[in-house]
N, C-alpha and C positions, 0 to 999 in steps of 0.2 A: 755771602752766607745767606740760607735759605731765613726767611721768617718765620718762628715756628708756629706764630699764630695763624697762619693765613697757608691754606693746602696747598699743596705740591702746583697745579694744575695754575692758580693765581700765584702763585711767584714767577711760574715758569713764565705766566702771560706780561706780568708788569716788567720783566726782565729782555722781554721780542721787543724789538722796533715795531711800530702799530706797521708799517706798510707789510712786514713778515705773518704778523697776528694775520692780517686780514686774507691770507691766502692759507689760512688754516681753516681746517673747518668746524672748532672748536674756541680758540685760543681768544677773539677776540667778542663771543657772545658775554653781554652784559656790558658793552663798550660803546658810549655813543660819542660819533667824533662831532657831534654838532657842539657838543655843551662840553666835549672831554673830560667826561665824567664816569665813572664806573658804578654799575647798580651791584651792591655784594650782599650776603646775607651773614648774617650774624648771630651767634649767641652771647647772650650780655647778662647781665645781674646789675641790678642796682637803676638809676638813672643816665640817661643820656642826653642830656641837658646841654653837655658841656659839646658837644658834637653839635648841637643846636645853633648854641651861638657861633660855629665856625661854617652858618650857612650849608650844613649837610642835612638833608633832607632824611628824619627818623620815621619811618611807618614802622611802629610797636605792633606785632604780630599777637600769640600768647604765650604762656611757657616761659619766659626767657628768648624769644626768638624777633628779631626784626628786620627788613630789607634797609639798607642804605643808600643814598645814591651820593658817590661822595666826588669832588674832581678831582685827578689823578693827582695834583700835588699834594693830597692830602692824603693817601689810601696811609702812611707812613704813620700818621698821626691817628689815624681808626689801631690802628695795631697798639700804637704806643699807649691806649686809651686804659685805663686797668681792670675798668668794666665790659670791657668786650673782652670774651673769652676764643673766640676761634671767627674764622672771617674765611668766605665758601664767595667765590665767583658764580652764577648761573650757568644751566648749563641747558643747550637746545633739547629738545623733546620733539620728535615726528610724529605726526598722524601715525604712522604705522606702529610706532610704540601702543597705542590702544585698540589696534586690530589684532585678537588673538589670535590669527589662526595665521600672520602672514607668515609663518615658516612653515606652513602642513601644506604648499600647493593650490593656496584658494584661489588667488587671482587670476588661474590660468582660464576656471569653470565659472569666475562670479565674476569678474572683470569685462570678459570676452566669451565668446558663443563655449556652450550654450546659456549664460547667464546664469546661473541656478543659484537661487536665493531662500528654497528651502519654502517655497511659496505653495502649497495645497497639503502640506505636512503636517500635523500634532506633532509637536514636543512634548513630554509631560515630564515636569522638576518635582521629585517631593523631595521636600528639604524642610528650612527651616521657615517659609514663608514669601513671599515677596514684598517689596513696595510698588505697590500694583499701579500706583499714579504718576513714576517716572516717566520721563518722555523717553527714554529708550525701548519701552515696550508697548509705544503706541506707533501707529500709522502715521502715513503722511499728512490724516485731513485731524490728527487727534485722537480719534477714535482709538480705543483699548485692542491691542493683538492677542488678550485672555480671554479665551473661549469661555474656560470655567477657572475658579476659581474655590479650592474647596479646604476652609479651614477649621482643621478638626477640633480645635483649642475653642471656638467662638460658640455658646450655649446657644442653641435658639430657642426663646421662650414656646414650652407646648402648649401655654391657652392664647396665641397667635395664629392668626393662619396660616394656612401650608401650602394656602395656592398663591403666594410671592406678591400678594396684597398687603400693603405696610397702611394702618389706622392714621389718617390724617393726624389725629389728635394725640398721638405720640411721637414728639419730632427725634427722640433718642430712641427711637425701634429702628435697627436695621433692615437693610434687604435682604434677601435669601431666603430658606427652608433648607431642611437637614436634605441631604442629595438621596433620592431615590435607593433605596435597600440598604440604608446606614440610620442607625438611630443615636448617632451626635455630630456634632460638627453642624456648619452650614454651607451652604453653595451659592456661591454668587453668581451669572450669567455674565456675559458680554453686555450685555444690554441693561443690567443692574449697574455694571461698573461704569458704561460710558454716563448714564446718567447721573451717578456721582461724580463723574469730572465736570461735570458740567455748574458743580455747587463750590461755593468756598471750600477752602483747603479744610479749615476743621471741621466744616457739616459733613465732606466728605466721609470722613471715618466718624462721625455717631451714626451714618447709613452704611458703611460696610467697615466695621472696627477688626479688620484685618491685618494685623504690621509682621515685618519680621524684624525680630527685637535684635539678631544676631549679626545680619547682613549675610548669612553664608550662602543661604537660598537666591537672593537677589542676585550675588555675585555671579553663582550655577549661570541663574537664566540670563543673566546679562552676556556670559559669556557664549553661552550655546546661540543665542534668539538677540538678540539686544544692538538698537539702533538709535541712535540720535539725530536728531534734525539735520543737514546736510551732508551726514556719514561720517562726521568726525569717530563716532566710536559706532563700531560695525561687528557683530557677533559674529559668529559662523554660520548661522541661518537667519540672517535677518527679515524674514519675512513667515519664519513661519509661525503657524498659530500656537497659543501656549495655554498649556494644563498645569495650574497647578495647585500642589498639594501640599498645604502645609501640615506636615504631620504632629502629632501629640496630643494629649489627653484631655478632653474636654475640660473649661476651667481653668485650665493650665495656661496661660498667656504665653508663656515660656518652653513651650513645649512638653514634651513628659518629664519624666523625673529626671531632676540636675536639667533641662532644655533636651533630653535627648529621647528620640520618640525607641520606641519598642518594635519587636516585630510584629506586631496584630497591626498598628496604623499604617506599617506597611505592606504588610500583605492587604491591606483594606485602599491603600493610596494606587497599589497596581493595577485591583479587581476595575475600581471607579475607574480611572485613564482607560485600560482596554473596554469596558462598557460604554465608555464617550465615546470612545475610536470608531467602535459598533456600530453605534447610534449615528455618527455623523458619516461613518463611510468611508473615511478618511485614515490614511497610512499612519502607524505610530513610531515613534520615536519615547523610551521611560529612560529619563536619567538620575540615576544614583549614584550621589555621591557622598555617599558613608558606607561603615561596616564595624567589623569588632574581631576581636582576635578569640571568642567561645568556638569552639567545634574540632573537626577533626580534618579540617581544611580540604576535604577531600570530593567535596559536592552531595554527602549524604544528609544533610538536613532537610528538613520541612524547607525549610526557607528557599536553602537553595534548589530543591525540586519542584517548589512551587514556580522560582522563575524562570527555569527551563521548561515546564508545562505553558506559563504564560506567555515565551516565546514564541511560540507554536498557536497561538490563537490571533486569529486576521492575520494584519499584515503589519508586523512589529517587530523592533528591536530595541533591547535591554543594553545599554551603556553602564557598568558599574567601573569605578574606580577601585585598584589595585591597593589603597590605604598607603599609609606613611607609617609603616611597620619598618622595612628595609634594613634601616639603620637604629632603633630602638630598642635592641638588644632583650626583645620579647619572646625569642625565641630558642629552642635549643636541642638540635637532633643529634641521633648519633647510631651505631650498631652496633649492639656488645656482642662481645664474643670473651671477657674476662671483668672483672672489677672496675667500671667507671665509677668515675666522680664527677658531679657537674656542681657548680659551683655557683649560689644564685645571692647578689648582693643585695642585702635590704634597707633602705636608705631612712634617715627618721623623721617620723612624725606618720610612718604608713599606718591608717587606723586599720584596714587589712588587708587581706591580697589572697589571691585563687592562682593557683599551679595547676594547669591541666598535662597529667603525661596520657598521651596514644599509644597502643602497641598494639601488637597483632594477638588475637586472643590465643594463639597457640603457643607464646613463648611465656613462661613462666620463670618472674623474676625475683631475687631477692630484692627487699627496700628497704633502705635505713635512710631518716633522717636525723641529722646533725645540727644543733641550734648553733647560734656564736660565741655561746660559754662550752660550748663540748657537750652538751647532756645530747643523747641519743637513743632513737626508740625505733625497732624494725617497724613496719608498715605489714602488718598480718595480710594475707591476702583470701585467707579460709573463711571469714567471719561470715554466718548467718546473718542474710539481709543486706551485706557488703555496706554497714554504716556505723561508725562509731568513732571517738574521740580519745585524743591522748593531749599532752601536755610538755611542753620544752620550755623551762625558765618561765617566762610571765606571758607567754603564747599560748595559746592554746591552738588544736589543730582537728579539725571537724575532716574525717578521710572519707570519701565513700567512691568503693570497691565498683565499676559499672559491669556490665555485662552485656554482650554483641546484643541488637536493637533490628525488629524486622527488616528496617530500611538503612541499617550499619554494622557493618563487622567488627570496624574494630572497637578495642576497649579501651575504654578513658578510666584514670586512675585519677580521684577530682581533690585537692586537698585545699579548703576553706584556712585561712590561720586568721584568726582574731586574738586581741589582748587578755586579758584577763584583769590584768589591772594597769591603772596609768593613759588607758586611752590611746595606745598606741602598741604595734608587735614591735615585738624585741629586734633592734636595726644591727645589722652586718652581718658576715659571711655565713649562711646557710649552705649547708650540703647535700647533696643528694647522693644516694652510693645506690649505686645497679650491680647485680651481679644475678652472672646467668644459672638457670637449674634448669633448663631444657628448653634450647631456641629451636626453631624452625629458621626464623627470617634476623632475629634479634634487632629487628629497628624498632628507635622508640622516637616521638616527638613531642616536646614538652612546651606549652604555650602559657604565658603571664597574661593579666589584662593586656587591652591595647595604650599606647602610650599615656592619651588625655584619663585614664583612669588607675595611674599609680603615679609616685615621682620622678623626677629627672633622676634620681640615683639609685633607682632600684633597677636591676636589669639581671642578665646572667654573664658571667664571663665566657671569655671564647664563645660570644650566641651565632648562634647560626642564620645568618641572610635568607637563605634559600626558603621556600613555605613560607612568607613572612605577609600572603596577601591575604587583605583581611575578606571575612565572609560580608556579605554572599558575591563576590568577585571570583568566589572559587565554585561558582556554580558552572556545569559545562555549557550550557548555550548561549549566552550572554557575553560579550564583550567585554572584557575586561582591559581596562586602562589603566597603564603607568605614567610616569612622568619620567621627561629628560628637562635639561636645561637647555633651550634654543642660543644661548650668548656662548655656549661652547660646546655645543652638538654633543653632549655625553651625557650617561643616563644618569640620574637624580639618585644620590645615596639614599634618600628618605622611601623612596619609592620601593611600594611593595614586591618582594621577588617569590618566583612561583617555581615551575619547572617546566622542560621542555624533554618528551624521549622520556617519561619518568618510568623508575624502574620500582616506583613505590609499590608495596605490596600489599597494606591497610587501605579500609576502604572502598570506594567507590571509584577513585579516579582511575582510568583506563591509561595503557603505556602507548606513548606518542601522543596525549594530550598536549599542549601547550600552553601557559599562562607566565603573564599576561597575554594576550593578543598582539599587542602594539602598544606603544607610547607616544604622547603627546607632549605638546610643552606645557611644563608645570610650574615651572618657576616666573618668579615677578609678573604674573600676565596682569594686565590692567582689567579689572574691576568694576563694574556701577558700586557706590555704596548705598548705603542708606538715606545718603544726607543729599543726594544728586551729583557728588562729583565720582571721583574713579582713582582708585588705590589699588598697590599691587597685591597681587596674593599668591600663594604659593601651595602645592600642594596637591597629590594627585584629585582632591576632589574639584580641581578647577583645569584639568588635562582631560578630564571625562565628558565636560561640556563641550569641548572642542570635538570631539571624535562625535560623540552623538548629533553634533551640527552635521557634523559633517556627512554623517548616516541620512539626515534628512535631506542633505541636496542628492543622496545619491538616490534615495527615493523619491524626489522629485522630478529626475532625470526619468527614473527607468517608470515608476505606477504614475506619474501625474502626468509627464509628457509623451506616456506611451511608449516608451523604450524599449522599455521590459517589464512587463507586470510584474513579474515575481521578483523582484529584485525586495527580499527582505530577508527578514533569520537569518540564517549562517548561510544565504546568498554573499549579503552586504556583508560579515565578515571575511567572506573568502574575499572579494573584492578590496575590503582594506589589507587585507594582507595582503596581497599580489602586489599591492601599489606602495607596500611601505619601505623606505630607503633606509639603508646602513646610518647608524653612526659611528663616532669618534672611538674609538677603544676595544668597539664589536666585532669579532672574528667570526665567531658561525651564528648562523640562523635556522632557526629560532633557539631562544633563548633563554633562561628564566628570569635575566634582566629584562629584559627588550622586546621580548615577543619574536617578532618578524623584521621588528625593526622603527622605526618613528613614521608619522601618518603621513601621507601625500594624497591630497582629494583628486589631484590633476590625472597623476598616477594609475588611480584606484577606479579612475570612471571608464570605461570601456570605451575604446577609440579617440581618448583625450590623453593620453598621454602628455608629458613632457619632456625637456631637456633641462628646465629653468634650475 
């Protein structure tokens, strides 16, 4: 009979003859036959004392958690214990477990000819920051791979100077000046930051008091750029140089409001990366890994025309991530042609929430909403000024009517709901009711916040997958990345879905676009943290740093080594897609899961092919 304190995998193991353990490749890790002893880990409450005096070796972890090292005649008695609650064997971990990218085809270009290490490249991360004094994003001799470093959160005093002169007499004045044609933030150089590694750990940051308080930034670049001392963890470019941009509002240590920057820091984090690019000569690589579920997902914003303009300046490519909408029940389209109903649950303690519906400004629709007690109120669609408010139970509902936009057709229909009293809108089944009064096209597409900005219980029923990638991934020239899961080659529920052939009619988006492009892996990839070790993370904003490495060695092949100069824009996207393989479950291509299919560098570089 199993134990049911101790997992499946340590009974199976105490229960093998050791000479059978030992020709597994699993079964006998944590087993030393010198001492015949087993190392397990443990969750425990209370004292371990009594484990003590039976010569078991207790190292107390935190939490509740401790390793044991106990000898097999005793594992019986670790069980029997009342304060051990569950009892975990070790289990091996490879070097490759911390190499992101070993299922996208690296090794065949970075192992063996032509080596490509992503070495004469820019990267630039704007994100949430880095830990700039990691050793994974130094060189061989120590020396910092941060070209610049520009955090827009860090005040730089204006009766200082601005020519990167720091007053002896003030040992808490940092380095930098605000970066050339921005008036906040500061800029640190290469040469500002090596000479703070060069001080104790804390003087370091009273001369560049840069952190990211979040790790998500860190993680970005560790995954794209990110090397440690003998290769134990090895990015997808690990050599090349790094821009980056901590975005948010000056003051803010935390970023903008709630940690989360705006779009002005980052249309301000692109302009600065392609101005370095400029200035140093040097091929770019901008990697974005956020977005938000506002717009009308079609490529018609400022935003996203701004980064398809920015495409097109030097010699640069835009990596954004596909968002973790997919699966979040944020979205909900549909085609009338009779009386829908869509069905949108509001979960409690929402203090408020935004409904965007799109439609094509030529179909004209009836609009009733329905609160969770039944009161119901049409949605006027004639009102002068297209803005005014009504009221359902203890909600109230701020509506305003859009109308097509020089640079957008279609029409947003925006409804704000806040409380009225109590601090909260009124929770459960909301309705939406469409009915048609003369269609053209009859599509509509209805967007909630994106997930981190409502609760796990508010969504729509029957949501729609499909459009679910967040902006600006839905810009057209820019790369857009999803995520699969590399432990079972299939694509990532969470992962943004777009369209592939689209026959949308709203809009900006052209028919035969594609999105995402490709997918990468996104699930559990190993990490830098904060604190210098490496955790897993999940999520397409860590499937993006992968492809954008991966952009960089192809630019390093073709503009650094002369290959092909032009190898950049929607060159290097064509090139990833030509080289992206099938996964598990994928019948045609492209896709609105999948793109083209998941990344392959080996693949995708001209004359390197593989078989592997």
């Amino acid at each position: 009979m199993m134990d049911q304190k101790l997992e499946n995998i340590l009974n199976l193991a105490l229960e093998t003859p050791e000479e059978e353990r030992e020709q597994t490749e699993s079964l006998n890790v944590g087993y030393s036959a010198e001492i015949r002893s087993w190392e397990l880990i443990v969750k425990y409450h209370g004292s371990l004392d009594r484990l003590r005096e039976q010569n078991i070796v207790v190292e107390e972890l935190i939490a509740g958690y401790a390793i044991l090292t106990v000898p097999e005649a005793l594992v019986d008695t670790v069980s029997d214990t009342p304060e051990i609650e569950y009892v975990e064997k070790p289990k091996r971990f490879y070097y490759g477990q911390t190499f992101p990218a070993g299922t996208s085809c690296f090794p065949p270009v970075t192992m063996r000819t032509p080596f490509l290490n992503g070495r004469g490249v820019l990267l630039a991360v704007l994100d949430s920051g880095i830990i700039w004094d990691q050793e994974v994003f130094r060189k061989a001799d120590g020396s910092t791979r941060i070209r610049y470093l520009w955090d827009q959160t860090v005040l730089r005093d204006r009766t200082l100077p601005q020519d990167r002169t720091v007053p002896e007499k003030t040992g808490n004045v940092g380095y930098g000046k605000m970066p050339d044609g921005f008036a906040f933030g500061t800029e640190y150089t290469a040469e500002e930051i090596n000479a703070a590694l060069q001080m104790p750990a804390l003087d370091r940051y009273r001369r560049i008091p840069s952190r990211d308080l979040s790790g998500h930034g860190t993680a970005v670049a560790g995954i794209a750029a990110g090397k440690s001392a003998g290769g134990l963890y090895t990015g997808a470019a690990p050599e090349a140089e790094l821009i980056v941009v901590k975005l948010g509002l000056p003051g803010n240590s935390g970023g903008a409001e709630e940690g989360f920057p705006r779009t002005t820091e980052i249309l301000r984090g692109v302009t600065y990366a392609l101005r370095k690019a400029g200035q140093l000569n040097m091929p770019l690589v901008i990697n974005l890994s956020f977005g938000n579920s506002y717009g009308s997902h079609d490529g018609s914003s400022l935003l996203e025309r701004f980064l398809d303009n920015a495409s097109e300046i030097g010699k640069t490519v835009i990596c954004v991530g596909s968002g973790n909408e997919g699966a979040a029940r944020g979205h909900f389209a549909g085609n009338i042609t009779r009386d829908s109903r869509v069905e949108l649950a509001v979960g409690n303690y929402e203090k408020s929430l935004n409904i965007q519906l799109w439609k094509n400004y030529s179909d004209v629709f009836q609009i009733r909403l329905q609160s969770p007690g039944g009161e119901e109120a049409e949605l006027t669609t004639n009102i002068q000024g297209g803005k005014y408010t009504l009221r359902l139970e203890q909600t109230r509902i701020l509506v305003y009517l859009g109308e097509p936009l020089p640079y957008a057709v279609a029409q947003e229909i925006y409804l704000e709901m806040i409380p009225v009293t109590g601090g909260y809108i009124d929770a459960g089944i909301w309705t939406i009711r469409l009915e048609p009064v003369m269609t053209v096209t009859g599509q509509y597409y209805l967007y909630l916040p994106a997930g981190n900005g409502r609760g796990d219980s508010t969504g729509f029923y029957r949501s729609t997958p499909q459009m679910t990638l967040t902006v600006p991934s839905t810009a057209a020239k820019v790369i857009t990345v999803g995520a699969y899961d590399p432990v079972y080659d299939t694509y990532a529920d969470f992962s943004g879905r777009g369209y592939a052939d689209s026959t949308r009619t709203i809009g900006v988006t052209a028919a035969g676009l594609t999105k995402p492009d490709l997918v990468a892996p996104g699930v559990n990839i190993q990490a830098p943290d904060v604190y210098g070790g490496f955790l897993p993370v999940t999520g397409t904003s860590f499937a993006t740093p992968i492809v954008s490495g991966a952009a960089a060695l192809l630019m390093e092949w073709g503009i650094v080594q002369g290959n092909d100069p032009f190898l950049y824009g929607e060159k290097i996207k064509a090139y990833l897609r030509k080289g992206a393989r099938p996964l598990r479950g994928e019948r045609e291509y492209p896709n609105d899961r999948v793109g083209y299919g998941r990344l392959c560098v080996a693949d995708s570089l001209p004359q390197t092919g593989t078989t592997e």
